[in-house]
CHARMM internal coordinates of N, CA and C (Angstrom, degrees):
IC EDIT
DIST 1 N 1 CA 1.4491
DIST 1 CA 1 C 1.5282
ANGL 1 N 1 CA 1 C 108.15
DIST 1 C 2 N 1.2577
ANGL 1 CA 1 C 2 N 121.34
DIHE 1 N 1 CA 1 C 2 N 144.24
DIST 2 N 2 CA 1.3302
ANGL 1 C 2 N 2 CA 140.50
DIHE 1 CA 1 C 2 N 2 CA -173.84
DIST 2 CA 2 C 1.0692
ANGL 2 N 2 CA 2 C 119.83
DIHE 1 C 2 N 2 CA 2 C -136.79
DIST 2 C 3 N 1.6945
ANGL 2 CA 2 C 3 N 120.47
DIHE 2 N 2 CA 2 C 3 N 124.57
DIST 3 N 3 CA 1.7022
ANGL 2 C 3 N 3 CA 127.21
DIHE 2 CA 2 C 3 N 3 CA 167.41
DIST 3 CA 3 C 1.0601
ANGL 3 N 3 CA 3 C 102.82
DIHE 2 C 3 N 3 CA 3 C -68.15
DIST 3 C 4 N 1.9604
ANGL 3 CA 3 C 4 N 118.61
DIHE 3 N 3 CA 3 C 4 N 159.03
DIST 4 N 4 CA 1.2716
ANGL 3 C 4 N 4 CA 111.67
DIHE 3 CA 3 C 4 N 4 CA 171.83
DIST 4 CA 4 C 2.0987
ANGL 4 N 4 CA 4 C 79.91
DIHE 3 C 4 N 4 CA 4 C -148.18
DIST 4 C 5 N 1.3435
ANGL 4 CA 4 C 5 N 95.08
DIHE 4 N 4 CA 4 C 5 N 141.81
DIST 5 N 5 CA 1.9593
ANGL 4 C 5 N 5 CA 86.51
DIHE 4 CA 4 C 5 N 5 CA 157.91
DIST 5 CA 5 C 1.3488
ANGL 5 N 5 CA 5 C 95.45
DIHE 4 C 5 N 5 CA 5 C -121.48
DIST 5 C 6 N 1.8019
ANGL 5 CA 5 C 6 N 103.50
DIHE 5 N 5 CA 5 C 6 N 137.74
DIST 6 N 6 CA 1.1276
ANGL 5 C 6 N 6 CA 135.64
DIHE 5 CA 5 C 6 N 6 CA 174.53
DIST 6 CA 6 C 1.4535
ANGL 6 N 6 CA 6 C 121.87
DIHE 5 C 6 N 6 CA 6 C -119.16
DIST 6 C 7 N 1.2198
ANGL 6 CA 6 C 7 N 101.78
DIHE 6 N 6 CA 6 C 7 N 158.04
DIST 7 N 7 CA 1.8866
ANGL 6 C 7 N 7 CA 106.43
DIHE 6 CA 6 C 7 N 7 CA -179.30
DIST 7 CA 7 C 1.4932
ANGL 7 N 7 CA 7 C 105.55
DIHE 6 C 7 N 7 CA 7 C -119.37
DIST 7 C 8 N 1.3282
ANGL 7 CA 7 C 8 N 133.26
DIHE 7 N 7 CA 7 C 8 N 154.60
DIST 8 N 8 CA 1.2515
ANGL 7 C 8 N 8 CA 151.96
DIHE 7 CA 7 C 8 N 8 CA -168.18
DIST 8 CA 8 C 1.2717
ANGL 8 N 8 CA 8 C 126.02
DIHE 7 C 8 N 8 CA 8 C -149.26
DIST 8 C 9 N 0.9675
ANGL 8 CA 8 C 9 N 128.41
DIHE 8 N 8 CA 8 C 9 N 121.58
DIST 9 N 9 CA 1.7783
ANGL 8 C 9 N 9 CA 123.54
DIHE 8 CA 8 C 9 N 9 CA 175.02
DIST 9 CA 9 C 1.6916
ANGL 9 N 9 CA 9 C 86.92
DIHE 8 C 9 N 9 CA 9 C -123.73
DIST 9 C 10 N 1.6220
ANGL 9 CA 9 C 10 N 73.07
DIHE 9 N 9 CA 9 C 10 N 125.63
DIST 10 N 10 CA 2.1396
ANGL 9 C 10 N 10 CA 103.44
DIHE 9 CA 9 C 10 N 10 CA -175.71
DIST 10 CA 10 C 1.9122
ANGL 10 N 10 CA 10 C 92.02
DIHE 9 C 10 N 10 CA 10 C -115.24
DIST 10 C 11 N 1.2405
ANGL 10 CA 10 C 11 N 86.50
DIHE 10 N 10 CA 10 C 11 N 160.58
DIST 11 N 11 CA 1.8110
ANGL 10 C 11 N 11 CA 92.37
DIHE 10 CA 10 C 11 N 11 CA 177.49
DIST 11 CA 11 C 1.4111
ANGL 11 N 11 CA 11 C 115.99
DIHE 10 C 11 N 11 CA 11 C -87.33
DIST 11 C 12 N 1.3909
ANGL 11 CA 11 C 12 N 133.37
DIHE 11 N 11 CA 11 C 12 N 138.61
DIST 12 N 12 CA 1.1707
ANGL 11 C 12 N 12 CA 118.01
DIHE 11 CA 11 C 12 N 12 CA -179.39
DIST 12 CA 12 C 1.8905
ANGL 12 N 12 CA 12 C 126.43
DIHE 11 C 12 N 12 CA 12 C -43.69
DIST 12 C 13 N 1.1764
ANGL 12 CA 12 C 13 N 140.90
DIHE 12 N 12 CA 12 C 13 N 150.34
DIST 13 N 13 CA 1.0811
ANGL 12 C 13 N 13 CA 130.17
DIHE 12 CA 12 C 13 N 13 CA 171.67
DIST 13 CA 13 C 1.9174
ANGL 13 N 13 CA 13 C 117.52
DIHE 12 C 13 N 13 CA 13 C -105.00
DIST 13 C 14 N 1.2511
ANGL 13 CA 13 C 14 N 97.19
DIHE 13 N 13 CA 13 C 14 N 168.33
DIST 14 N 14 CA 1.5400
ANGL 13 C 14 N 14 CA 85.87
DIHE 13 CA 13 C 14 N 14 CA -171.97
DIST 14 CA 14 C 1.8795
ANGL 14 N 14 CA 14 C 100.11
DIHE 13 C 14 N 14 CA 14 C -97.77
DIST 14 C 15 N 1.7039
ANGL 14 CA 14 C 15 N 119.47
DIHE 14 N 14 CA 14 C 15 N 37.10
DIST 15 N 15 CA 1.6388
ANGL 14 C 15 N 15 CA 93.77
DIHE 14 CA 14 C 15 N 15 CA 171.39
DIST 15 CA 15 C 2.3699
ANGL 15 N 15 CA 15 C 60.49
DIHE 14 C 15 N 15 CA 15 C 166.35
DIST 15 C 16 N 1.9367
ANGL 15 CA 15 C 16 N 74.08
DIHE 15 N 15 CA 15 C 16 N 139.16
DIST 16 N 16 CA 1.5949
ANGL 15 C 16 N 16 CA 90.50
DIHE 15 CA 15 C 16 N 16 CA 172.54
DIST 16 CA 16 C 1.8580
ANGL 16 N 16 CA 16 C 119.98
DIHE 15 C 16 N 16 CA 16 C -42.04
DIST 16 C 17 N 1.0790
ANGL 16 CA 16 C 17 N 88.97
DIHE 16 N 16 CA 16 C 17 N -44.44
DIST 17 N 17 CA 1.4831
ANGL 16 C 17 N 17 CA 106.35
DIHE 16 CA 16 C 17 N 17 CA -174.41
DIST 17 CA 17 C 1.3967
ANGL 17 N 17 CA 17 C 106.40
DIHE 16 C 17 N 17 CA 17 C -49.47
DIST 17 C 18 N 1.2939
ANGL 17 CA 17 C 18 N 134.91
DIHE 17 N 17 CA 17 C 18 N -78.17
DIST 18 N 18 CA 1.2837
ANGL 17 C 18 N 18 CA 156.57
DIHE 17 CA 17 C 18 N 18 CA 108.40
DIST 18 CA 18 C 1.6068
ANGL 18 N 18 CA 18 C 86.20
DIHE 17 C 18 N 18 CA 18 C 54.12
DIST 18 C 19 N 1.4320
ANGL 18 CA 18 C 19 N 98.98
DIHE 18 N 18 CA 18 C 19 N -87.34
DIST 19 N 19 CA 1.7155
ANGL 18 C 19 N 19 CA 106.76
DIHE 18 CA 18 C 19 N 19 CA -164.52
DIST 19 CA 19 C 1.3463
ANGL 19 N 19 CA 19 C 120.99
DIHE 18 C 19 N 19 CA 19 C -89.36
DIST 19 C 20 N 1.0411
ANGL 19 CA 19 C 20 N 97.11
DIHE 19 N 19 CA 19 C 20 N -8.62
DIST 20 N 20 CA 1.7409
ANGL 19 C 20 N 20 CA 101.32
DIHE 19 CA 19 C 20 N 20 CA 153.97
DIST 20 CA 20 C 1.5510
ANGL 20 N 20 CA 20 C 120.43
DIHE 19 C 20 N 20 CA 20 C -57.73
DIST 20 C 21 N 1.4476
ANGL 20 CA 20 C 21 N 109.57
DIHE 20 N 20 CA 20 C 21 N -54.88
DIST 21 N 21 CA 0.9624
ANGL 20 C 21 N 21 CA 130.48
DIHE 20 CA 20 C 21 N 21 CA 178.42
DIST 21 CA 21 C 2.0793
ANGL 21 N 21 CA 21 C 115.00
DIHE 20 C 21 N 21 CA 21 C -59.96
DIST 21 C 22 N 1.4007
ANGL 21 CA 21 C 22 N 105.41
DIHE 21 N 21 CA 21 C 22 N -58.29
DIST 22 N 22 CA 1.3043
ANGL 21 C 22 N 22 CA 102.55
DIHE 21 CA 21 C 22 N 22 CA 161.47
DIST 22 CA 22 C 1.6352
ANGL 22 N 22 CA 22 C 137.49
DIHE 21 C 22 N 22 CA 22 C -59.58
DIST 22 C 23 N 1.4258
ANGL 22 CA 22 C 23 N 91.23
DIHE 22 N 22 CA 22 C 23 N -18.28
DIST 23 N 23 CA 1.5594
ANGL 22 C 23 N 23 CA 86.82
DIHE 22 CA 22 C 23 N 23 CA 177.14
DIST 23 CA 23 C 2.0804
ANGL 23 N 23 CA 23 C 107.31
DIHE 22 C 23 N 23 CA 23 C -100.20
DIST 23 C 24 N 1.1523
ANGL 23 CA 23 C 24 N 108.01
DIHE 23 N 23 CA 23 C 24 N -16.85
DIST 24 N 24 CA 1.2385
ANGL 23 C 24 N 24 CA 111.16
DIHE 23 CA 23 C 24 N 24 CA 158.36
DIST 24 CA 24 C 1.5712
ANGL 24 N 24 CA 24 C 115.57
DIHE 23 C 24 N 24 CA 24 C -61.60
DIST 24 C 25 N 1.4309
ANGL 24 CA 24 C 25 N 107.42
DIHE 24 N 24 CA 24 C 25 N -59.92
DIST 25 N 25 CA 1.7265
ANGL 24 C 25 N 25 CA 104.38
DIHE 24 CA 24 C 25 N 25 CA -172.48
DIST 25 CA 25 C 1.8145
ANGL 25 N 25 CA 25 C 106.92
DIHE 24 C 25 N 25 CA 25 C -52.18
DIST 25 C 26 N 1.7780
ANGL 25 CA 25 C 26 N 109.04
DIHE 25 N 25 CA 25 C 26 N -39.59
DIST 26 N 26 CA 1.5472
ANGL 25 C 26 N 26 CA 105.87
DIHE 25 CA 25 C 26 N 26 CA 177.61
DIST 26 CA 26 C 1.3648
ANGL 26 N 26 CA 26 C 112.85
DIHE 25 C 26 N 26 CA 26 C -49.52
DIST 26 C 27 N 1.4453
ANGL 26 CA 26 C 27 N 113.82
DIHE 26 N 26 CA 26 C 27 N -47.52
DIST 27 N 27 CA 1.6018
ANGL 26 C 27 N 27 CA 108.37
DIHE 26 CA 26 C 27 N 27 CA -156.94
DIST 27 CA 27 C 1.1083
ANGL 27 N 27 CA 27 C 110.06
DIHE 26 C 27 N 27 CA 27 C -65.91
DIST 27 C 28 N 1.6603
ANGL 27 CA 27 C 28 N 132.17
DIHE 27 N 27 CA 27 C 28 N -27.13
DIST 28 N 28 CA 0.7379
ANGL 27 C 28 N 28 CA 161.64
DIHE 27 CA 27 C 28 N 28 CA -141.85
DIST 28 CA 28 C 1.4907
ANGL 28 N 28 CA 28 C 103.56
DIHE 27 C 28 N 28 CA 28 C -74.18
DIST 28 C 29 N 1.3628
ANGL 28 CA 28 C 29 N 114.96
DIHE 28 N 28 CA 28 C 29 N -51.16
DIST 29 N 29 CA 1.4249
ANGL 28 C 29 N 29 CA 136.52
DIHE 28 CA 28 C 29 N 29 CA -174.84
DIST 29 CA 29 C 1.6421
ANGL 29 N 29 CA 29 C 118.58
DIHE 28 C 29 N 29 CA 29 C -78.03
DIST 29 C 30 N 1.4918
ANGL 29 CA 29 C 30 N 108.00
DIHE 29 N 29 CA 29 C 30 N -0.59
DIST 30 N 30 CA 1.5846
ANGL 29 C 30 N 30 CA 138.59
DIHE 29 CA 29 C 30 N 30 CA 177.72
DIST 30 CA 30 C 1.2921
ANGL 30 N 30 CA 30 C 103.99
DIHE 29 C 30 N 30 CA 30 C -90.02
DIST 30 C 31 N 1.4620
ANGL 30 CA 30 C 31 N 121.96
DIHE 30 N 30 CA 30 C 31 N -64.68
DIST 31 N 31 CA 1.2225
ANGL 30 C 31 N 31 CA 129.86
DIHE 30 CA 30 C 31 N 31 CA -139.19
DIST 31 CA 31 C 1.9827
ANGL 31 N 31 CA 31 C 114.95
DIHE 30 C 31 N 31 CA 31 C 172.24
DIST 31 C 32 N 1.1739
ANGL 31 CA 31 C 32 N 129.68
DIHE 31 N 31 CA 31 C 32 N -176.77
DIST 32 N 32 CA 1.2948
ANGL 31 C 32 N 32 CA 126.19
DIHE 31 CA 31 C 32 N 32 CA 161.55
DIST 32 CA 32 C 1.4466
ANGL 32 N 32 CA 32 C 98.59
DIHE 31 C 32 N 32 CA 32 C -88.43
DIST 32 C 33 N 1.4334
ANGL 32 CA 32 C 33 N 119.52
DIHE 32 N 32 CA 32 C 33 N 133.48
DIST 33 N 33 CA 1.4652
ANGL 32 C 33 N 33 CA 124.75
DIHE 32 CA 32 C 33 N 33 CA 164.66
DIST 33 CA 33 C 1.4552
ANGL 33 N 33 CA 33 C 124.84
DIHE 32 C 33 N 33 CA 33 C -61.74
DIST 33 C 34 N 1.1797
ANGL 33 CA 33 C 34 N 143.84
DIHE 33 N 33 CA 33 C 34 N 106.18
DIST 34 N 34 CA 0.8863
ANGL 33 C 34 N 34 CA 138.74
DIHE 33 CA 33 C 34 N 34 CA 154.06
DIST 34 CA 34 C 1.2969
ANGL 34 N 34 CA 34 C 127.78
DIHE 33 C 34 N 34 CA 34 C -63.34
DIST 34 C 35 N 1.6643
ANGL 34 CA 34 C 35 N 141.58
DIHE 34 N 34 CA 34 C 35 N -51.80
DIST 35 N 35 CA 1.3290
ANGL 34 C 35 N 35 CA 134.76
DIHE 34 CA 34 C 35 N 35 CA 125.39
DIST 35 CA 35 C 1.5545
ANGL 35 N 35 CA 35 C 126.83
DIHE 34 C 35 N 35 CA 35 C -119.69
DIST 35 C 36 N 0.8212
ANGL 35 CA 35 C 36 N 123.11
DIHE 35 N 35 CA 35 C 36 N 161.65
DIST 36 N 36 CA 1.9717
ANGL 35 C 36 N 36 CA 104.69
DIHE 35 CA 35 C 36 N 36 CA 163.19
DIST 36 CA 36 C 1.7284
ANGL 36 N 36 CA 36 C 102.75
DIHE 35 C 36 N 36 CA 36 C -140.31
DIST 36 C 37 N 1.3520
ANGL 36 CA 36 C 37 N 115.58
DIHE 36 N 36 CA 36 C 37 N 170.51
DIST 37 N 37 CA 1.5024
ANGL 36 C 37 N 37 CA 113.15
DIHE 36 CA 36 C 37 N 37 CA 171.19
DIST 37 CA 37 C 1.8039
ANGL 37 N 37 CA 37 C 97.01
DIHE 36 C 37 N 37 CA 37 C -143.46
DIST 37 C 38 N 1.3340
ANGL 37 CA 37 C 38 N 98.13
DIHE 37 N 37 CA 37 C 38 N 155.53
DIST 38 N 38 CA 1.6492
ANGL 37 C 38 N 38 CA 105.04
DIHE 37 CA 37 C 38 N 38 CA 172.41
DIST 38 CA 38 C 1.6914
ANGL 38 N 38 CA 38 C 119.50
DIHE 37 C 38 N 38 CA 38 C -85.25
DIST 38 C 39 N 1.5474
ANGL 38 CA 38 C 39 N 112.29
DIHE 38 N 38 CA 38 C 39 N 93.64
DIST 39 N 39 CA 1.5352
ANGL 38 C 39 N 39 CA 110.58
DIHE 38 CA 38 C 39 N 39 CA -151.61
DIST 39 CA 39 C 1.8283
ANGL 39 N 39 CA 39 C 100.52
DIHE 38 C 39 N 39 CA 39 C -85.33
DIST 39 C 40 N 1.1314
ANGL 39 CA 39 C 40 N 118.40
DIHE 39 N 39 CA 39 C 40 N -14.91
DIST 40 N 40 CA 1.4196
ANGL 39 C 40 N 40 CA 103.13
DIHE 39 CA 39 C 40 N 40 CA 172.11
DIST 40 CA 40 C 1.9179
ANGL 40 N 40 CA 40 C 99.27
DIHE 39 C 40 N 40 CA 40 C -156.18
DIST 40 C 41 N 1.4587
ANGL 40 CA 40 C 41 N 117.23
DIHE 40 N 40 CA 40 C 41 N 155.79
DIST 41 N 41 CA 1.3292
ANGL 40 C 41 N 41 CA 116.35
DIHE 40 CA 40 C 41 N 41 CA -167.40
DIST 41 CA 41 C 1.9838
ANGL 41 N 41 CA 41 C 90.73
DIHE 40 C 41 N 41 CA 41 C -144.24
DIST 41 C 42 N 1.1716
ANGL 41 CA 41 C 42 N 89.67
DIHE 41 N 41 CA 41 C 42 N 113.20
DIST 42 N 42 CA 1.6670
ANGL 41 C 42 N 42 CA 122.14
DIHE 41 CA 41 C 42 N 42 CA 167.20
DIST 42 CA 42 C 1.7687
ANGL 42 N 42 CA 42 C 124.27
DIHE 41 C 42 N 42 CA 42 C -64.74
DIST 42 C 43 N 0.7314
ANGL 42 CA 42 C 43 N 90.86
DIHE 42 N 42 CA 42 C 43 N 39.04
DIST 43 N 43 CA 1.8859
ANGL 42 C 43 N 43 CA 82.17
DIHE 42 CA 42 C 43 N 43 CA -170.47
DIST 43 CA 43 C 1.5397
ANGL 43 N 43 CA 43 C 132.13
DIHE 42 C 43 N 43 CA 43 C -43.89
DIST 43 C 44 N 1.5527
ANGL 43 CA 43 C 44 N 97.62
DIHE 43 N 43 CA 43 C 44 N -20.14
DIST 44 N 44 CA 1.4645
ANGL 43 C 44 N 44 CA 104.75
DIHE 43 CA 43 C 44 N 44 CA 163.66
DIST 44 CA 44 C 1.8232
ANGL 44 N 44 CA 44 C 110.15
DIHE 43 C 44 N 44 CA 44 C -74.41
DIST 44 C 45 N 0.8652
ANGL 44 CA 44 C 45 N 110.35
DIHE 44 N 44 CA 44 C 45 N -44.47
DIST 45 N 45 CA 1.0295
ANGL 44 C 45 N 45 CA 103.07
DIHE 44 CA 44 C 45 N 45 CA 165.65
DIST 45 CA 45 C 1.4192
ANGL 45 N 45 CA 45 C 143.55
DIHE 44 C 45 N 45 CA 45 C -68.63
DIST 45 C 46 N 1.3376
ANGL 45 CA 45 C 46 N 112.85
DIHE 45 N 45 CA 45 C 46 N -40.95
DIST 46 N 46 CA 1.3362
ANGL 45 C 46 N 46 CA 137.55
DIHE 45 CA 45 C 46 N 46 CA 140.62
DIST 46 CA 46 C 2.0304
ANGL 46 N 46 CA 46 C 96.84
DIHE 45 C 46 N 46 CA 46 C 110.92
DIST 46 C 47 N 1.9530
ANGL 46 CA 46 C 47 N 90.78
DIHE 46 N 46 CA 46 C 47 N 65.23
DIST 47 N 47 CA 1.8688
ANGL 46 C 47 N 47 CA 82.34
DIHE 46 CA 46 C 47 N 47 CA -161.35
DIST 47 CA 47 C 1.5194
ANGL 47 N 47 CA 47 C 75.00
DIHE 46 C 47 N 47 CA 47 C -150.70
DIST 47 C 48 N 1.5983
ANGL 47 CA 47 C 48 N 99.64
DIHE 47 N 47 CA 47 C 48 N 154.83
DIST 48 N 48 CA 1.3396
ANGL 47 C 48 N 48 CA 104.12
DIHE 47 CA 47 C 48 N 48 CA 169.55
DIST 48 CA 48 C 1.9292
ANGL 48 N 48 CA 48 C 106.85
DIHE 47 C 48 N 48 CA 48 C -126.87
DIST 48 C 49 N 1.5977
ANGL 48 CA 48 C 49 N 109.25
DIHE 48 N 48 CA 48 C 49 N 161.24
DIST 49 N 49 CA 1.6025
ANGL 48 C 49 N 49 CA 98.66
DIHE 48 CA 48 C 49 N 49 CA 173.63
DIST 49 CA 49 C 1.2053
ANGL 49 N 49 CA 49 C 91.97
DIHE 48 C 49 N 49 CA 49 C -112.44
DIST 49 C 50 N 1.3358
ANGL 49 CA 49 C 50 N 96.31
DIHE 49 N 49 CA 49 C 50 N 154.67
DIST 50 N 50 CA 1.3394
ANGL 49 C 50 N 50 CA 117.84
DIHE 49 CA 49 C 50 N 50 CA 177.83
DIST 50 CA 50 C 1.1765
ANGL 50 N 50 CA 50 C 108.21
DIHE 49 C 50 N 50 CA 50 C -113.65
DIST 50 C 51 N 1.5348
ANGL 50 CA 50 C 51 N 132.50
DIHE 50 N 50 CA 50 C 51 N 164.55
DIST 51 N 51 CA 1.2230
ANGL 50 C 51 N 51 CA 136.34
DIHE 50 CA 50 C 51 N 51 CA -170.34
DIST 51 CA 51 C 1.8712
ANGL 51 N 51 CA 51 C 97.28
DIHE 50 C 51 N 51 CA 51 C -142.90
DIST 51 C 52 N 1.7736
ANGL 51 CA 51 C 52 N 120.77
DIHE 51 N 51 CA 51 C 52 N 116.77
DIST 52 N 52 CA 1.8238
ANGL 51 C 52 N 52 CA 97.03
DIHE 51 CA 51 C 52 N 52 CA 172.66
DIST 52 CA 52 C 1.2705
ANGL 52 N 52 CA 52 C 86.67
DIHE 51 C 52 N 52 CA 52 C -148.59
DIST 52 C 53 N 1.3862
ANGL 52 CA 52 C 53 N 105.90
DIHE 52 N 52 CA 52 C 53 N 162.20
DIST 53 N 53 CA 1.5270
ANGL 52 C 53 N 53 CA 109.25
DIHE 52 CA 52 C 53 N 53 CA 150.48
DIST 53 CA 53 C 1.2754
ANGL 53 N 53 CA 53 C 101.23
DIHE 52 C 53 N 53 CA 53 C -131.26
DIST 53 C 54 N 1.6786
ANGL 53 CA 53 C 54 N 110.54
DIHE 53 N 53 CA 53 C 54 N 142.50
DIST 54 N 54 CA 1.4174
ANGL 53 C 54 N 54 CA 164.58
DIHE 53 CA 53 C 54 N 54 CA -137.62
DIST 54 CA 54 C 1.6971
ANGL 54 N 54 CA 54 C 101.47
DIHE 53 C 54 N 54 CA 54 C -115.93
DIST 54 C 55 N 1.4668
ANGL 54 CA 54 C 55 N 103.30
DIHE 54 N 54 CA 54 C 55 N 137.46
DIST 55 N 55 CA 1.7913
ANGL 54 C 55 N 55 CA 90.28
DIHE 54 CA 54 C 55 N 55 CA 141.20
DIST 55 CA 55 C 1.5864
ANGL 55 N 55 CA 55 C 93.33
DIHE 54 C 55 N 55 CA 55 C -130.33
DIST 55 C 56 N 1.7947
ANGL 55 CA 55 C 56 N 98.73
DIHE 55 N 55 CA 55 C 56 N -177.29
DIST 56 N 56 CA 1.2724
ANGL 55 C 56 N 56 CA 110.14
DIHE 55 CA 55 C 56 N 56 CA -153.48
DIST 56 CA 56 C 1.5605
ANGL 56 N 56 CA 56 C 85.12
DIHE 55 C 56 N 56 CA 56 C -154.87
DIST 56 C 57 N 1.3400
ANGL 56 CA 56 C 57 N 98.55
DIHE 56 N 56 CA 56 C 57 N 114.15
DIST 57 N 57 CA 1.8825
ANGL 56 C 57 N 57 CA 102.63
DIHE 56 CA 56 C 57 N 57 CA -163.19
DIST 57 CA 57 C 2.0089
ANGL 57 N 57 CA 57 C 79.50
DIHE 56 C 57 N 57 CA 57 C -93.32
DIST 57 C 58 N 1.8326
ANGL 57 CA 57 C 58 N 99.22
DIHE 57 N 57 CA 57 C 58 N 125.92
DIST 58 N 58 CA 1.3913
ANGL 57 C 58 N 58 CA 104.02
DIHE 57 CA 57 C 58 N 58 CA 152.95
DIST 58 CA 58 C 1.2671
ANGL 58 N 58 CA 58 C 129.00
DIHE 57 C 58 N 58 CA 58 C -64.48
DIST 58 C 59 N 1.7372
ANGL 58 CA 58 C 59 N 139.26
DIHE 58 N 58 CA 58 C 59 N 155.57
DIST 59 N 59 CA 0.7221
ANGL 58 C 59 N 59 CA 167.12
DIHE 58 CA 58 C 59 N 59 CA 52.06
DIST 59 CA 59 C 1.9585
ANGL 59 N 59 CA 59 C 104.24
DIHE 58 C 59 N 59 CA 59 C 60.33
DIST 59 C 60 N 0.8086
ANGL 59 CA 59 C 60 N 135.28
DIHE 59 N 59 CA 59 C 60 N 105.44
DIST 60 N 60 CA 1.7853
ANGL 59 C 60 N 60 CA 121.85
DIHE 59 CA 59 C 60 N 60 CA 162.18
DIST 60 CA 60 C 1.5805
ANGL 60 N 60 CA 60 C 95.49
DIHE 59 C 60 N 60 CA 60 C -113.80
DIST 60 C 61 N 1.5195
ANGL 60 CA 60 C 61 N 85.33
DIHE 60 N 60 CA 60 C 61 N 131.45
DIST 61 N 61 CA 1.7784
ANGL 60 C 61 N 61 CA 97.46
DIHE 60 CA 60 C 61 N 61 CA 167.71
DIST 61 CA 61 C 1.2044
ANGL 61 N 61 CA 61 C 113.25
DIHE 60 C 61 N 61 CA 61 C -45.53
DIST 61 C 62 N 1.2911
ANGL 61 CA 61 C 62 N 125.87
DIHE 61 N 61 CA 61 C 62 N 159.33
DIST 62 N 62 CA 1.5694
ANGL 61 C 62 N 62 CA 126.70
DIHE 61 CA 61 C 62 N 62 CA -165.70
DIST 62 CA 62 C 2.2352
ANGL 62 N 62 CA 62 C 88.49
DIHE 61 C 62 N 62 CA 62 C -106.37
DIST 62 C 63 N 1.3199
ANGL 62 CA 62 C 63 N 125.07
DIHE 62 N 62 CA 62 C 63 N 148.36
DIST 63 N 63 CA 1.0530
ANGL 62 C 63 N 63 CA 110.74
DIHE 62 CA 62 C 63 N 63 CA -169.39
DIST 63 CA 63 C 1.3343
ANGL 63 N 63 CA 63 C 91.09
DIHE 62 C 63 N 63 CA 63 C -127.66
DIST 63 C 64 N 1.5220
ANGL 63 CA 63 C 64 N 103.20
DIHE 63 N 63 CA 63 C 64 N 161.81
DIST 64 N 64 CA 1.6583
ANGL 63 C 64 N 64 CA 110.43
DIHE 63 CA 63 C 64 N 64 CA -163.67
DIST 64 CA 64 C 1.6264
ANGL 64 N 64 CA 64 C 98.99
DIHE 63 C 64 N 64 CA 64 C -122.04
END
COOR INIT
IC SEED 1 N 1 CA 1 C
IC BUILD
């Protein structure tokens, strides 16, 4: 198993819940979250960054 910290820009949501939820399902597709935080929020744009680190359970060759 391996940490990794990653960055993300998620789209704003219309209700906390909402983007809780979306930025969970993203990380999700990285790694298992260990934590993340929303380090800056764009409103003109309507995007937030995210900040997490991940692990990412290896793979062991199968041995013969």
């Amino acid at each position: 198993m391996t940490t990794h910290f990653i960055t993300a820009e998620i789209d704003l949501q219309e209700s906390p819940v909402k983007l809780y939820q979306e930025i969970e399902s993203q990380l999700q597709k990285q790694g298992e979250p260990l934590r993340w935080a929303i380090t800056n929020v764009d409103n003109e744009q309507q995007k937030v960054e995210v900040e997490a680190v991940v692990t990412i359970s290896e793979e062991t060759p199968a041995q013969s």
